[in-house]
Backbone as CSV, one residue per row, in Angstrom:
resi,resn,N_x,N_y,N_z,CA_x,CA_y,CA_z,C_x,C_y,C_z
1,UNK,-148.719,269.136,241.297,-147.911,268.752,240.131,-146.509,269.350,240.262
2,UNK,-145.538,268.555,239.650,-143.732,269.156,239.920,-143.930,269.853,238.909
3,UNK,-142.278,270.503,239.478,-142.282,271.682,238.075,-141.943,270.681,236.416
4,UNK,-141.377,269.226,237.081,-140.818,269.086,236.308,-142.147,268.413,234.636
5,UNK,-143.385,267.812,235.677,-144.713,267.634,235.412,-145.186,268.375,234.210
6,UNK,-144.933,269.860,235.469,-145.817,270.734,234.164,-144.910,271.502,233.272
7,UNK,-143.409,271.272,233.190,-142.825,271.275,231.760,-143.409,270.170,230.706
8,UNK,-143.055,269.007,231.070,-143.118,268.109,230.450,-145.222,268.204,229.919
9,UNK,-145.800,268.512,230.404,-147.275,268.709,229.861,-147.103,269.881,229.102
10,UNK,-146.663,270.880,229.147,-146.513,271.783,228.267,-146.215,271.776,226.962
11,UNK,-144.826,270.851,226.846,-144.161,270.370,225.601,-145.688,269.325,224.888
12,UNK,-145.992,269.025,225.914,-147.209,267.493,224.885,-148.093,268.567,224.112
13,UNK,-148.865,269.393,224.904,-149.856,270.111,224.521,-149.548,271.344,223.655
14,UNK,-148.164,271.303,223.183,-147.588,272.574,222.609,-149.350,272.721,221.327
15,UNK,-149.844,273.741,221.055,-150.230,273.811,220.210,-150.329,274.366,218.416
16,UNK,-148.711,274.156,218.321,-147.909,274.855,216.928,-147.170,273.784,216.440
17,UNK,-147.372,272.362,217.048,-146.785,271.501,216.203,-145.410,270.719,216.871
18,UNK,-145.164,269.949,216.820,-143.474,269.361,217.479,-142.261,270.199,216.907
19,UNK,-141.662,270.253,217.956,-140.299,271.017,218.188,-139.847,270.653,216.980
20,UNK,-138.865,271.208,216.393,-137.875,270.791,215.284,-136.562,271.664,215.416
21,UNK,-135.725,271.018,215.115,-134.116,271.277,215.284,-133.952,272.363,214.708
22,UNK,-133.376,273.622,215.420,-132.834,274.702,214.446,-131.843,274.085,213.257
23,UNK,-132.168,275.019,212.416,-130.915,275.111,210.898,-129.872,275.231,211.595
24,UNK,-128.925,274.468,210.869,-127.441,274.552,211.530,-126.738,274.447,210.567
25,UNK,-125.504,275.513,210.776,-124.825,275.586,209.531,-123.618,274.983,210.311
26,UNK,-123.051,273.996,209.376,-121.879,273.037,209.418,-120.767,273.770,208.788
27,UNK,-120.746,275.035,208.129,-119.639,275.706,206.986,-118.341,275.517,207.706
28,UNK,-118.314,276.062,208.928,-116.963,276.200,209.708,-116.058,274.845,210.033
29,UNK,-116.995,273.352,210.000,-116.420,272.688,210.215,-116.151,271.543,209.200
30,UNK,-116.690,271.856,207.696,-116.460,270.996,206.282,-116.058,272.118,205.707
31,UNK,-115.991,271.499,204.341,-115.793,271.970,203.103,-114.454,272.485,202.859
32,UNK,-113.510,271.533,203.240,-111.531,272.494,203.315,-111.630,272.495,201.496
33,UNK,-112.176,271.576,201.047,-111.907,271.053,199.605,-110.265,270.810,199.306
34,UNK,-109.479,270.185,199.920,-108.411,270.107,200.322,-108.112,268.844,199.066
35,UNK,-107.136,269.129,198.228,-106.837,267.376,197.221,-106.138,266.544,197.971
36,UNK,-106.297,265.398,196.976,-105.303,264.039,197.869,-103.639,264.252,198.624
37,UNK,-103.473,264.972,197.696,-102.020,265.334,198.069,-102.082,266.454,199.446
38,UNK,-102.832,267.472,199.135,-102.743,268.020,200.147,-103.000,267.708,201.172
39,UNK,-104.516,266.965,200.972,-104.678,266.052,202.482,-103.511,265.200,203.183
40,UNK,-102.717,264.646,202.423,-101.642,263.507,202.759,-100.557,264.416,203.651
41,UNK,-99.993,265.598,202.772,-99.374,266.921,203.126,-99.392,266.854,204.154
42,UNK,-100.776,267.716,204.965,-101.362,267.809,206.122,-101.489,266.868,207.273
43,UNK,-101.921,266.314,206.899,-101.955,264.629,207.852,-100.173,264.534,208.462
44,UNK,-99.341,264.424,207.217,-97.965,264.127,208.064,-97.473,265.420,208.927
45,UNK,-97.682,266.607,208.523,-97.326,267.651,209.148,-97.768,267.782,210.500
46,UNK,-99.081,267.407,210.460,-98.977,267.395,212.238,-99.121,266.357,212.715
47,UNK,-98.987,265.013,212.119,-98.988,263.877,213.321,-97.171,263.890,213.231
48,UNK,-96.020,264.379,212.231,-94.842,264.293,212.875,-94.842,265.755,213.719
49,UNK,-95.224,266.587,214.146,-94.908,267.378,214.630,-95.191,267.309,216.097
50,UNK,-96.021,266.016,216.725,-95.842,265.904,218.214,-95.490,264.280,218.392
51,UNK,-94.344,263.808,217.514,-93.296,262.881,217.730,-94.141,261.705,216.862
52,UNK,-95.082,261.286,216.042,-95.689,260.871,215.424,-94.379,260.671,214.115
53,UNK,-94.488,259.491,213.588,-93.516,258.652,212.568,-94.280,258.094,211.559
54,UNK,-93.642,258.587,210.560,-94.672,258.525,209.326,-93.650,257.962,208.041
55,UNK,-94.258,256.637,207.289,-93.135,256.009,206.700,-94.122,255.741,205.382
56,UNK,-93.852,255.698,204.104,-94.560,255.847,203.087,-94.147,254.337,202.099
57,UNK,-94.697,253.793,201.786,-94.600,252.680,201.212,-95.710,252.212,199.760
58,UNK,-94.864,251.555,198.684,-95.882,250.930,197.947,-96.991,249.738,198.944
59,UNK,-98.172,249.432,198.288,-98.891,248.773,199.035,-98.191,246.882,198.585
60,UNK,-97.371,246.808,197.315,-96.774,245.624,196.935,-95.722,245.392,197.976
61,UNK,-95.282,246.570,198.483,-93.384,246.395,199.344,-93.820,246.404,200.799
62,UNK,-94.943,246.643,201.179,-94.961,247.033,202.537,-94.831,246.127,203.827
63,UNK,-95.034,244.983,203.842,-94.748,244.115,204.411,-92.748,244.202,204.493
64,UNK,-92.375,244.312,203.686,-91.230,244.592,203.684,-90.385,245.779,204.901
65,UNK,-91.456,246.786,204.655,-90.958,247.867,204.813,-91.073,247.562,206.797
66,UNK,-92.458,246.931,206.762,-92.885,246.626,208.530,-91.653,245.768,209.048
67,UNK,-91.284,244.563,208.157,-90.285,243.903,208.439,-88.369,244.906,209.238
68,UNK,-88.590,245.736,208.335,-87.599,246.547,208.897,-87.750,247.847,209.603
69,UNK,-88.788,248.053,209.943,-89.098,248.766,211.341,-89.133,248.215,212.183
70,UNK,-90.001,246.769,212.366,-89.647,245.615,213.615,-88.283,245.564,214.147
71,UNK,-87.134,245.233,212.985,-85.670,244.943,213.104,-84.954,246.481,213.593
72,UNK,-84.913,247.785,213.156,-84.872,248.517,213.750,-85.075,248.822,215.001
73,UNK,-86.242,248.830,215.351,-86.612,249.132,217.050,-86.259,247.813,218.080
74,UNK,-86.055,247.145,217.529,-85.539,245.621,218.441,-86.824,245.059,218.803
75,UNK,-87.939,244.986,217.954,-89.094,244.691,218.566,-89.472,242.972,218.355
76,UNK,-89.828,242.097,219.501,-89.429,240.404,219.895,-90.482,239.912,219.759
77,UNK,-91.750,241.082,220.446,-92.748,240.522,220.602,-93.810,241.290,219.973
78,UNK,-94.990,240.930,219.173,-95.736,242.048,218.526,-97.108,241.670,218.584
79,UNK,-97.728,242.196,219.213,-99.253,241.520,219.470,-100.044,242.542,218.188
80,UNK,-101.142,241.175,217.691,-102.030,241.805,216.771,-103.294,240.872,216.514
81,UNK,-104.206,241.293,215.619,-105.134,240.437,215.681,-104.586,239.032,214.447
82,UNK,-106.176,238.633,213.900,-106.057,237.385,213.341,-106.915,237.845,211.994
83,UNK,-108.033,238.329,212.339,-108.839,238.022,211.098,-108.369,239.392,210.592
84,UNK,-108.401,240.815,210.530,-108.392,241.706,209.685,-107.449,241.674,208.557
85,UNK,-107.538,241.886,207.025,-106.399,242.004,206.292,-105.069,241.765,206.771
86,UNK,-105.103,243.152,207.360,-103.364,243.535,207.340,-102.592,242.626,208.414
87,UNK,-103.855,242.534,209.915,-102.894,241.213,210.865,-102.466,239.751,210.222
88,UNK,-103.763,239.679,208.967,-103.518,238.018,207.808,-102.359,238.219,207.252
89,UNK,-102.108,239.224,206.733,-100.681,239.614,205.825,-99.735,239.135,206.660
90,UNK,-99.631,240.050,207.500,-98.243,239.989,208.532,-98.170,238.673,209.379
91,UNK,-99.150,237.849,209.626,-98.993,236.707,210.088,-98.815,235.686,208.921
92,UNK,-99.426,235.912,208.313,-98.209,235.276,206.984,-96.804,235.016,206.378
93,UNK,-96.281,236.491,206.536,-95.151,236.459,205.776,-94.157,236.727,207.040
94,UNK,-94.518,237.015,208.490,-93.870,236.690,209.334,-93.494,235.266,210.219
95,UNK,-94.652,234.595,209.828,-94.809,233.179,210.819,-93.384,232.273,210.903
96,UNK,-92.570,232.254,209.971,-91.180,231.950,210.035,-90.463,232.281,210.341
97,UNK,-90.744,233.344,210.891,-89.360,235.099,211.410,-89.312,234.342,213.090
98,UNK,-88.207,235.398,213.578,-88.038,235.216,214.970,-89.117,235.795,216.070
99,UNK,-89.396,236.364,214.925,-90.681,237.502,215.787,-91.458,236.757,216.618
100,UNK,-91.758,236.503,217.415,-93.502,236.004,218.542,-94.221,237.143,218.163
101,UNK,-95.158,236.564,217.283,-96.605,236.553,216.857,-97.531,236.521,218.317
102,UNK,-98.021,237.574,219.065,-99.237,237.641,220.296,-100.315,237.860,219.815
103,UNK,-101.107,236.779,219.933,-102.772,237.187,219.996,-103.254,237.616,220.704
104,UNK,-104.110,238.761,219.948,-104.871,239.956,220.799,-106.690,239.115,220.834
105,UNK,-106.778,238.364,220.171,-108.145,238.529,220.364,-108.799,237.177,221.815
106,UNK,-107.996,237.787,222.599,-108.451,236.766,223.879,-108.906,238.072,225.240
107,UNK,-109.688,237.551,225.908,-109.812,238.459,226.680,-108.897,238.824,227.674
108,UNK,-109.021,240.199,227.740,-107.751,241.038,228.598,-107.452,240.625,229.828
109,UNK,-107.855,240.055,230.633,-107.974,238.941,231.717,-107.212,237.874,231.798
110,UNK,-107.057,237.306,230.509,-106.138,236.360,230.356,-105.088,236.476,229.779
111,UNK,-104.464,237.730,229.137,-103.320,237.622,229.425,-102.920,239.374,229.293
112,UNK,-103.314,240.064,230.360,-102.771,241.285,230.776,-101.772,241.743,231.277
113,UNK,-100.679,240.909,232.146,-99.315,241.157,232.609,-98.494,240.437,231.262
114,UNK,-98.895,239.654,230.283,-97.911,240.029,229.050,-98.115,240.856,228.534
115,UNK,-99.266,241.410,228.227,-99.627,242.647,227.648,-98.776,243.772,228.198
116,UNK,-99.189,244.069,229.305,-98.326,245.163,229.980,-96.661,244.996,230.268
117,UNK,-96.516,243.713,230.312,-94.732,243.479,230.676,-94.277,242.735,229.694
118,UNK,-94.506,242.268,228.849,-93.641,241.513,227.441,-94.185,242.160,226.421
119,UNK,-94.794,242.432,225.898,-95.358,243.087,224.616,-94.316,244.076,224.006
120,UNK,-93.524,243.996,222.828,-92.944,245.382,222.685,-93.514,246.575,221.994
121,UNK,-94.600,245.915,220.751,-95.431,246.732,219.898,-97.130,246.226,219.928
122,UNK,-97.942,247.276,219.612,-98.965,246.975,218.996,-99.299,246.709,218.013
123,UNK,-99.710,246.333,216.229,-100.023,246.869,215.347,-101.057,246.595,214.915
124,UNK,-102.177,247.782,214.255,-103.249,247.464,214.077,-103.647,248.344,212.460
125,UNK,-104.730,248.198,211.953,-105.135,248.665,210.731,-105.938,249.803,211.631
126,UNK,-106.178,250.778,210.405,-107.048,252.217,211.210,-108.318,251.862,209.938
127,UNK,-109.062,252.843,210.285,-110.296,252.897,209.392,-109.926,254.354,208.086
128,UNK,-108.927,255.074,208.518,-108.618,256.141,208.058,-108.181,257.341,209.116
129,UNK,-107.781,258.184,208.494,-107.359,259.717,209.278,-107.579,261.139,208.294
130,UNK,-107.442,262.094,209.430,-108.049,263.345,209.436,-106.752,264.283,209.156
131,UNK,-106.557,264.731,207.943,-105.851,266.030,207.571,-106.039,266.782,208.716
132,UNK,-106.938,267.771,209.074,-106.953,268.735,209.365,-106.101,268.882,211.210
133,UNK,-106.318,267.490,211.729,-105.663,267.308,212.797,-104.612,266.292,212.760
134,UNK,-103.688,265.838,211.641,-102.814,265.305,211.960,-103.671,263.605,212.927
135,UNK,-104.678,263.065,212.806,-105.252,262.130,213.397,-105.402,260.885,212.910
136,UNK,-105.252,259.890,213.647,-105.915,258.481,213.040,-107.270,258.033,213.472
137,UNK,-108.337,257.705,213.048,-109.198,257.117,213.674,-109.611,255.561,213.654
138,UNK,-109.628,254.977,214.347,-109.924,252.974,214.724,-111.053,253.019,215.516
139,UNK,-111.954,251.981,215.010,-112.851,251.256,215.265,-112.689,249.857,216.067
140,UNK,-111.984,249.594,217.522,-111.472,248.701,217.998,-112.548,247.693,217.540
141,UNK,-112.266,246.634,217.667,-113.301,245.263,217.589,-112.369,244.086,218.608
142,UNK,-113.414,243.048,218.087,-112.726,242.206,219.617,-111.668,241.592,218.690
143,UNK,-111.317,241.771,217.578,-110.229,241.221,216.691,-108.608,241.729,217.021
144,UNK,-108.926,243.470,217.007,-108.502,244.569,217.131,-108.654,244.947,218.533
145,UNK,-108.366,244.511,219.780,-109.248,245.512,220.973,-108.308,246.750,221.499
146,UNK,-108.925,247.890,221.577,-108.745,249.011,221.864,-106.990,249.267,222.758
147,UNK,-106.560,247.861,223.390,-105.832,248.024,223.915,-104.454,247.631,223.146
148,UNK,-104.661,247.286,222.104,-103.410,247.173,220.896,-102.553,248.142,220.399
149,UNK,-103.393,249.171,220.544,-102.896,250.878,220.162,-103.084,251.570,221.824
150,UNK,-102.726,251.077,223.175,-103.043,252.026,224.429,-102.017,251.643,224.920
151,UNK,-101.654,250.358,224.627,-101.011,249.853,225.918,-99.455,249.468,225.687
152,UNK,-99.193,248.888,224.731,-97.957,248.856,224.284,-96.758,249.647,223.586
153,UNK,-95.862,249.901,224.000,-94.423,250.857,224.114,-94.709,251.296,222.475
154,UNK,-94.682,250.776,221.859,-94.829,250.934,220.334,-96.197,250.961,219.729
155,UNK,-96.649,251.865,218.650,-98.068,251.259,218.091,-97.818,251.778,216.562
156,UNK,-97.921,250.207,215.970,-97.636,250.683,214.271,-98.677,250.514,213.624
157,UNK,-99.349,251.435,213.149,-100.625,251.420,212.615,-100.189,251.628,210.942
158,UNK,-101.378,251.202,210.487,-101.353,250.265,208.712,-102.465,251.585,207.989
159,UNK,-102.262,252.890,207.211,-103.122,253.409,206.966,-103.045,253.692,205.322
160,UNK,-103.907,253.424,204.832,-103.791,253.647,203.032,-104.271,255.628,202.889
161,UNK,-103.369,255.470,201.966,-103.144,256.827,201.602,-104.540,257.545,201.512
162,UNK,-105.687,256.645,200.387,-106.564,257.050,200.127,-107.675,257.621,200.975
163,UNK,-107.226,256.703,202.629,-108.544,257.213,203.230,-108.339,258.174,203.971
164,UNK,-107.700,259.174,203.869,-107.326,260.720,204.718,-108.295,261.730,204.204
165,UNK,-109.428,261.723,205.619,-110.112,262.828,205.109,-109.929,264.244,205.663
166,UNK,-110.446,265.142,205.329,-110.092,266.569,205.698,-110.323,266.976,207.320
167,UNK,-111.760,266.229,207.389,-112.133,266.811,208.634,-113.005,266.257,209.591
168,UNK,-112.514,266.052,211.150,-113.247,264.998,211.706,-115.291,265.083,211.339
169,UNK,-115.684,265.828,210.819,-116.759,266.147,210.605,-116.988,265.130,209.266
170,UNK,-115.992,265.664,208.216,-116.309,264.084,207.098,-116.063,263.440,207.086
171,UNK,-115.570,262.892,208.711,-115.387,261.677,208.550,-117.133,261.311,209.095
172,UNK,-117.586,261.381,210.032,-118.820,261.551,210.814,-119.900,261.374,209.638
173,UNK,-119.539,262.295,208.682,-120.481,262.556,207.425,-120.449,261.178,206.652
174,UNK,-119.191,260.497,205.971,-118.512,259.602,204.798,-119.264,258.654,205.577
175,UNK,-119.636,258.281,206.861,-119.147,257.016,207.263,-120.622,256.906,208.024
176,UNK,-121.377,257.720,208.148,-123.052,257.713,208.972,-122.776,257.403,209.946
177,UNK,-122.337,257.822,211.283,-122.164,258.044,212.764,-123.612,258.378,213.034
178,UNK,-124.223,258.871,212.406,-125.380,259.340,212.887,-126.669,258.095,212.913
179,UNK,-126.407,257.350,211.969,-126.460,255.818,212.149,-126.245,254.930,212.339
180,UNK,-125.451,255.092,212.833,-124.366,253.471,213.133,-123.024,254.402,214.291
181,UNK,-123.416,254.240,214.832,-122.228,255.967,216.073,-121.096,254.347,216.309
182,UNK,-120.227,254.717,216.246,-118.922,253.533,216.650,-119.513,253.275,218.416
183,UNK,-119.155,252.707,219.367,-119.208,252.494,220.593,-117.948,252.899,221.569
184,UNK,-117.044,252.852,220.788,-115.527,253.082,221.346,-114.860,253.828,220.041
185,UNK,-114.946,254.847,219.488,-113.982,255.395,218.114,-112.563,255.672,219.236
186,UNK,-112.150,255.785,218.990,-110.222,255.703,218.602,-109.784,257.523,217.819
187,UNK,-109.590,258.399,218.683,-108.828,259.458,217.698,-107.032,259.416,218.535
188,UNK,-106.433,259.494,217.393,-105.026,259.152,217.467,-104.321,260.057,217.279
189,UNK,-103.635,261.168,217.677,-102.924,261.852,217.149,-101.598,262.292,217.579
190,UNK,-100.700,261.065,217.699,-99.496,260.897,218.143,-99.307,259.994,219.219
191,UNK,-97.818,259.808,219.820,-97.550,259.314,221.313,-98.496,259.598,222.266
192,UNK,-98.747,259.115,222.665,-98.844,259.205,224.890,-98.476,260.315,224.783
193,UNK,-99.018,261.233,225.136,-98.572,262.500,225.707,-98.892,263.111,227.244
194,UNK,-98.449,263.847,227.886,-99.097,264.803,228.743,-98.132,265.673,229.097
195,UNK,-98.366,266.737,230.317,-97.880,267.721,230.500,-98.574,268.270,231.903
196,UNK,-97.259,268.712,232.902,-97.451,268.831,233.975,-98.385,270.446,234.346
197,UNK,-97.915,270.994,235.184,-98.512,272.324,235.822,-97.499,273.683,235.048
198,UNK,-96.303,272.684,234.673,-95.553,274.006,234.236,-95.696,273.855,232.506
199,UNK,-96.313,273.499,232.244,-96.677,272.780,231.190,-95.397,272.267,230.036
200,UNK,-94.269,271.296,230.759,-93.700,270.254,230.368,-93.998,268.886,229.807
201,UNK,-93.667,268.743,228.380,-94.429,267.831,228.066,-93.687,266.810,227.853
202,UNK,-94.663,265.129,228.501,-93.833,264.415,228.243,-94.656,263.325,227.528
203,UNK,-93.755,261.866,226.993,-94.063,261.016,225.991,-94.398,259.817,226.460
204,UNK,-95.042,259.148,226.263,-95.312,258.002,226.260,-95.545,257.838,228.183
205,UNK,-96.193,258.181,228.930,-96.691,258.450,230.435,-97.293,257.557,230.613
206,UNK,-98.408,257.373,229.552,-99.899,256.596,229.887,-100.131,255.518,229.172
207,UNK,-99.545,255.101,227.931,-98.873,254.374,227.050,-97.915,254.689,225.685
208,UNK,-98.215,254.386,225.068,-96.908,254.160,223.802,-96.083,255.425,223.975
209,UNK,-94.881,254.903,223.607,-93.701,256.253,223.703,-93.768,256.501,222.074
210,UNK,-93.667,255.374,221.292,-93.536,256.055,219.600,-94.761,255.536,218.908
211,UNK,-95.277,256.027,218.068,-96.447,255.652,216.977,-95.701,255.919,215.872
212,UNK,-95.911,254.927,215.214,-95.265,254.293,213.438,-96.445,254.222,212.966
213,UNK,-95.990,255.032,211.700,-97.549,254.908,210.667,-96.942,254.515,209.522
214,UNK,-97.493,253.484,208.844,-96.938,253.225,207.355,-98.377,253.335,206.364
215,UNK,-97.676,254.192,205.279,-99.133,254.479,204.594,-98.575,253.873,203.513
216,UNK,-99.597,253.623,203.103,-99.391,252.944,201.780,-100.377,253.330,200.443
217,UNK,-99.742,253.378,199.824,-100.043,253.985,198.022,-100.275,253.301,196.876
């Protein structure tokens, strides 16, 4: 018999009953009890503090407000999805603009060198973000695919005020990961970054140079 045999017979024949999970105390990583405001506080403090852009808007004006961040950055081309809310909005009240409207929900195969060489922005809706790290978190879908927020120079993400939670743990908690685990989650917490041997850091390397967040209230 392997060793590995007579572990595994050991565990069957335990005679005190099936294993059960030690107690685990979660204290260190919930409970900030942090309010709305403060959470919001927090959230901008460190996603602007590693080049992260944070723009605050009524949820009535905001389309407005996207309209003149587009015109600002000189942005021509803006790939996004079709069905979620916020891509319906903006393909709405943009479809008359000069803008080219890119659909994301085709497979990456078919059109990956616009993606990578014409595209100027991404923009996508998040599921919410994390106070405690300055973070966004997305749930790509094939509406949304993962490469809307990776790949393009710009990524303007759509986040309502309300859903900033304290800590990647409530979010895990709010949302049952433990039942339903995402397949691809998305944590966001600024530009493209990296940093060499001397530890020089630079922006946008691997994709996006700026992330635009417009929250809305």
């Amino acid at each position: 018999m392997s060793a590995r045999d007579t572990i595994l017979r050991r565990l069957r024949e335990r005679t005190d009953g099936p294993l059960a999970a030690p107690k685990s105390d979660f204290a260190v990583v919930t409970g900030r009890g942090w309010s709305h405001d403060e959470r919001l506080e927090r959230f901008e403090r460190w996603i602007t503090s590693v080049h992260g852009e944070v723009i605050h808007t009524q949820r009535d004006n905001w389309l407005e407000v996207l309209s003149q961040v587009v015109s600002a950055k000189s942005i021509r081309r803006l790939a996004l999805g079709r069905e979620h809310p916020v891509a319906a909005e903006v393909r709405m009240e943009l479809a008359a603009s000069e803008l080219k409207l890119v659909d994301s929900d085709r497979d990456v195969e078919g059109w990956q060198r616009e993606l990578f060489e014409q595209v100027d922005a991404g923009l996508t809706s998040v599921r919410g973000a994390i106070a405690e790290t300055g973070s966004l978190w997305l749930w790509p879908t094939q509406d949304e695919p993962r490469q809307l927020s990776l790949v393009p120079p710009i990524h303007i993400a759509v986040l309502d005020a309300s859903s900033i939670e304290d800590t990647l743990f409530d979010v895990i908690e709010a949302h049952g990961w433990s039942q339903q685990m995402p397949t691809n989650a998305l944590l966001i917490s600024g530009p493209s970054k990296t940093a060499d041997i001397e530890q020089t850091l630079a922006y946008g390397v691997h994709g996006p140079k700026e992330l635009v967040v417009i929250v809305r209230h």
